[in-house]
The first five atom37 places (N, CA, C, CB, O) and aatype in JSON, in Angstrom:
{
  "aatype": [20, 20, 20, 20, 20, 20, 20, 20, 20, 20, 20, 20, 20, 20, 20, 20, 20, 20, 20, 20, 20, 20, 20, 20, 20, 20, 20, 20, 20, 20, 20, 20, 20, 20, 20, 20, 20, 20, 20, 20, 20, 20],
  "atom_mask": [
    [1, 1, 1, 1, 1],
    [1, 1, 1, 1, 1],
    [1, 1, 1, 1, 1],
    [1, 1, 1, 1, 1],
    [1, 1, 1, 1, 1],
    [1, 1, 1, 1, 1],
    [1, 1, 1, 1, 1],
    [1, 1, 1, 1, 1],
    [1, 1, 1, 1, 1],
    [1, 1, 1, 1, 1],
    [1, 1, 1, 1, 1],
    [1, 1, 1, 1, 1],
    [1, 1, 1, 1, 1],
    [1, 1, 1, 1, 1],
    [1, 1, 1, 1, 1],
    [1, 1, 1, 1, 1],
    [1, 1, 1, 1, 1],
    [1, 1, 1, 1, 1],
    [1, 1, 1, 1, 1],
    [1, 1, 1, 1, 1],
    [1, 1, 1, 1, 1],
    [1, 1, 1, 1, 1],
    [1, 1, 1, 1, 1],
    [1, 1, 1, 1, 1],
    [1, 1, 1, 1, 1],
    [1, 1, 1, 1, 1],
    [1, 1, 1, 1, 1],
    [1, 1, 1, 1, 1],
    [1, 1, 1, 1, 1],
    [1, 1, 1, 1, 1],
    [1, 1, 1, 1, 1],
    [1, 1, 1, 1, 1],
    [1, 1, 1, 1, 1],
    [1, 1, 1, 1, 1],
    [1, 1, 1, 1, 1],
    [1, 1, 1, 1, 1],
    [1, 1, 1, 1, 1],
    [1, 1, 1, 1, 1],
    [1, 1, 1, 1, 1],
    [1, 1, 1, 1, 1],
    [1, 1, 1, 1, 1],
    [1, 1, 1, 1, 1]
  ],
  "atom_positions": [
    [[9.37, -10.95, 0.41], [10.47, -11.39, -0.41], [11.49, -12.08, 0.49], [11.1, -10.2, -1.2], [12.14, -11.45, 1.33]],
    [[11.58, -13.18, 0.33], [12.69, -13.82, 0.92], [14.11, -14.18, 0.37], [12.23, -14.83, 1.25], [13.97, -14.41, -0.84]],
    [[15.22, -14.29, 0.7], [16.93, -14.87, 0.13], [17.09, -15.3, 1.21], [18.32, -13.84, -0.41], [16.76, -14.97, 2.35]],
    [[17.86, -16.39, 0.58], [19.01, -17.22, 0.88], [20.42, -16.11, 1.89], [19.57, -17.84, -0.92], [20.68, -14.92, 2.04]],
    [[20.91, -17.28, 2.27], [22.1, -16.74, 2.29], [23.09, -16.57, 0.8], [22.71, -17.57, 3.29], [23.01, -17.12, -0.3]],
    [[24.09, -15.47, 1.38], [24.86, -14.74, 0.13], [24.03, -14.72, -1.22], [26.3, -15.57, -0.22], [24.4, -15.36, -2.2]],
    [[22.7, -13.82, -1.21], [22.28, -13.99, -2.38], [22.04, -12.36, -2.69], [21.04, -15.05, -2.45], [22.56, -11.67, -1.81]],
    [[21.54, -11.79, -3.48], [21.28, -10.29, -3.64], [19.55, -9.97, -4.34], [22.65, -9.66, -4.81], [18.92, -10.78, -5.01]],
    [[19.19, -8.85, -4.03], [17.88, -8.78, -4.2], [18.05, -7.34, -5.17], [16.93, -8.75, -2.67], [18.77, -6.4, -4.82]],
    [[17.43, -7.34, -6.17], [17.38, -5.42, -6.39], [15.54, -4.91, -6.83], [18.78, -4.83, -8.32], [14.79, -5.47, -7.62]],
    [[15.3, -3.75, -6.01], [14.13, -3.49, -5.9], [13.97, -2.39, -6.13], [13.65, -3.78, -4.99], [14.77, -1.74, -5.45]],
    [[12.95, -1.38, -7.14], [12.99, -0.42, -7.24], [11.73, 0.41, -6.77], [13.39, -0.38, -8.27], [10.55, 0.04, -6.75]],
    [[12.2, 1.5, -6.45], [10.7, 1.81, -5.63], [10.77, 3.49, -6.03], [10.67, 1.4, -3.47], [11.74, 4.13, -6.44]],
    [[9.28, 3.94, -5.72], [8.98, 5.22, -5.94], [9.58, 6.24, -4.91], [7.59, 5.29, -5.99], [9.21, 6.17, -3.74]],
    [[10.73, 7.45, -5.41], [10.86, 8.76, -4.3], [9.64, 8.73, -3.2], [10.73, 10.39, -5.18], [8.41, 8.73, -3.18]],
    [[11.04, 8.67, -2.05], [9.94, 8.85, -0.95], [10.5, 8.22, 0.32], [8.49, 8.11, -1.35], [11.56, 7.62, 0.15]],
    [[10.03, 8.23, 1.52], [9.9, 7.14, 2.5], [9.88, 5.9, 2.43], [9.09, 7.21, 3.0], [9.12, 5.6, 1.51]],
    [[10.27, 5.06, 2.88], [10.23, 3.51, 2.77], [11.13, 2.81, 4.25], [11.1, 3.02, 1.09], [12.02, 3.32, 4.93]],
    [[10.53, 1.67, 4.34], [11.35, 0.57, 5.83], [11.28, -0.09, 5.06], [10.78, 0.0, 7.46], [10.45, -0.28, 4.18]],
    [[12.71, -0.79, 5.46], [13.03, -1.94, 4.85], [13.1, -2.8, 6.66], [14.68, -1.76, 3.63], [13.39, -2.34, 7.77]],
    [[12.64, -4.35, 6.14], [12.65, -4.67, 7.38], [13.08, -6.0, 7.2], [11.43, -4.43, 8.11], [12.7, -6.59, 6.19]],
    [[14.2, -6.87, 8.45], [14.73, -7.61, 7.83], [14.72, -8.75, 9.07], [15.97, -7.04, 7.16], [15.3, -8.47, 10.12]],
    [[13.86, -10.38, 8.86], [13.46, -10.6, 9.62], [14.15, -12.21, 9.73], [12.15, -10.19, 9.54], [14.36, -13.05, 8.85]],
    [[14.39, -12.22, 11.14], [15.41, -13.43, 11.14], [15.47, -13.82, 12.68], [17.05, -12.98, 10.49], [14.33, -13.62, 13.11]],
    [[16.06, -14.15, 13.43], [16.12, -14.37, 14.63], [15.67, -12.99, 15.59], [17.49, -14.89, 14.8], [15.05, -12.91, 16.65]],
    [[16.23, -12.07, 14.8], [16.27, -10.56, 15.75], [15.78, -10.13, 14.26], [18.1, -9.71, 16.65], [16.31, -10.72, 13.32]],
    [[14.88, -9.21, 14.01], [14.44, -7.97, 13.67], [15.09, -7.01, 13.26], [13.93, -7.55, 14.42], [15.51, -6.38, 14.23]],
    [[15.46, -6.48, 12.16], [15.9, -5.2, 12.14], [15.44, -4.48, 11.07], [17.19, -5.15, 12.18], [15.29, -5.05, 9.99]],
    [[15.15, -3.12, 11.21], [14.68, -2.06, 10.74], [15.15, -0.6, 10.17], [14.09, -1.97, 11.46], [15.41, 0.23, 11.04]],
    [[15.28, -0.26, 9.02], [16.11, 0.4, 8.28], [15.06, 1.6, 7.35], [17.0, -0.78, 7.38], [14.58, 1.32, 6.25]],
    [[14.85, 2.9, 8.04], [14.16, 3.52, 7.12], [15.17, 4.52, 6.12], [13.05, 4.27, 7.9], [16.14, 5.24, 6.33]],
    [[14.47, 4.18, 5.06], [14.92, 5.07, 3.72], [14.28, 6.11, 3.2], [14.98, 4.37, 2.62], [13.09, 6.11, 2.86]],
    [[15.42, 7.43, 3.11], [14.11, 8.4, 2.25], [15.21, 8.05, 0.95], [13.68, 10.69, 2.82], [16.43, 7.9, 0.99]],
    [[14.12, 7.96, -0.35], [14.52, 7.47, -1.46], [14.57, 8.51, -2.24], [13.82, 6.48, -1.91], [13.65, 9.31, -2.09]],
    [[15.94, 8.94, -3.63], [15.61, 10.48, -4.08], [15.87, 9.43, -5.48], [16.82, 12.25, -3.54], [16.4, 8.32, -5.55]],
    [[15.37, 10.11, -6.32], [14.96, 9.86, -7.35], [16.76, 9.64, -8.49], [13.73, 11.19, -7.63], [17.72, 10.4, -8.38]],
    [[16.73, 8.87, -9.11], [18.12, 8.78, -9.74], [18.88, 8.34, -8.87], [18.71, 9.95, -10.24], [19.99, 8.49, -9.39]],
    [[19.09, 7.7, -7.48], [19.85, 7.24, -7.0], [19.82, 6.03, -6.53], [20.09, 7.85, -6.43], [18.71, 5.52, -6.36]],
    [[21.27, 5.13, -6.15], [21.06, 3.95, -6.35], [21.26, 3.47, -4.37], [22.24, 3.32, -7.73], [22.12, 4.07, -3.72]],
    [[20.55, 2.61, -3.85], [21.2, 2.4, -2.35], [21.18, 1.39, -2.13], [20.74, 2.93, -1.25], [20.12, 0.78, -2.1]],
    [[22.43, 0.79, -1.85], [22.99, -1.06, -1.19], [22.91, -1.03, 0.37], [25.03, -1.59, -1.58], [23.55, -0.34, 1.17]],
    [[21.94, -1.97, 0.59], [21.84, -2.15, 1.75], [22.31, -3.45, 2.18], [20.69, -1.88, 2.06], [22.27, -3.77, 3.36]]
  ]
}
């Protein structure tokens, strides 16, 4: 999934583990444990 600049993405995913990974000049890497009913802005 790719954006633009200033743009927003919303993705919903199953309780649990997840990396979000965010790839651009430098790399960066963000793991999530995901709980169910909750919402997270990254």
């Amino acid at each position: 999934m790719t954006a633009a600049s200033k743009t927003f993405r919303l993705l919903e995913v199953d309780p649990g583990s997840h990396t979000i990974v965010s790839k651009t000049e430098n790399d960066a890497v963000l793991k999530v444990d995901a709980v169910a009913g909750r919402n997270y802005f990254v």
